[in-house]
Structures are given as C-alpha cells and as structure tokens.
N, C-alpha and C positions, 0 to 999 in steps of 0.2 A: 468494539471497545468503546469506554466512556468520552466522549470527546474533549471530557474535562483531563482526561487519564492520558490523552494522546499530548493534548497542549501541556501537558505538566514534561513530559517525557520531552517532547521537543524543545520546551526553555531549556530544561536541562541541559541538553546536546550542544544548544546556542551558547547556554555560558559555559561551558568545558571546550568551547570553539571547534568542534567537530561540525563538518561540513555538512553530510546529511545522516537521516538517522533514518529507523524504518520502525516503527511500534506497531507490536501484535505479531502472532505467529502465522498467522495467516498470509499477511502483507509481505513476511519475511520470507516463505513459501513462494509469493506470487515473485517476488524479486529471484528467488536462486533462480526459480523454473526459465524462468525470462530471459536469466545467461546461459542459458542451455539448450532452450528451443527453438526453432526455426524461427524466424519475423513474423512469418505467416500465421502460423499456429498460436505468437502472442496477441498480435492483432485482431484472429480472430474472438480469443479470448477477452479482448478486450471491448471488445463491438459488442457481444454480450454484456458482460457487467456495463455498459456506459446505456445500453438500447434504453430509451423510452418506456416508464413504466414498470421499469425493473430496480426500483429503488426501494428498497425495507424498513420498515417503519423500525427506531431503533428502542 
C-alpha cells in the first residue's frame, strides 16, 4: 500500500476514536491468521518478513 494511503486511513481511525485499525488486505489476513495459529508458527513467520535483507523496494 501507498504509505500516503495507509496515514490517510489511520488519521481517519484517530478521529472516529477507534483504538487500532489494520489497512490493506494483506495485513488483515496476517492479523486473523495470527488469532488462530500457534505462537510458534507466527513467530516464525515473523522472523521472516523482519530477517535482514528482506525489505522491498516499494
């Protein structure tokens, strides 16, 4: 997502006083899976996407 698109999203959230918000289907995905799956299995998932290197050019 556009990170202009994600901050637009987020003020938004701020002033309707909603606590947190999640933009992009993706991210929304990584949050359901994440109540559902073991620690282990998010962690490790997450040890990926954070590893060194592994960042994409957007």
């Amino acid at each position: 997502m556009d990170p202009a698109e994600v901050a637009q999203i987020g003020f938004k959230a701020m002033q309707d006083g909603e606590a947190d918000v999640v933009a992009g289907l993706k991210n929304k995905l990584q949050v359901a899976m994440a109540k559902i799956l073991p620690s282990q299995v998010t962690a490790e998932q997450h040890r990926k996407l954070a590893a060194p290197g592994t960042a994409q050019d957007g």
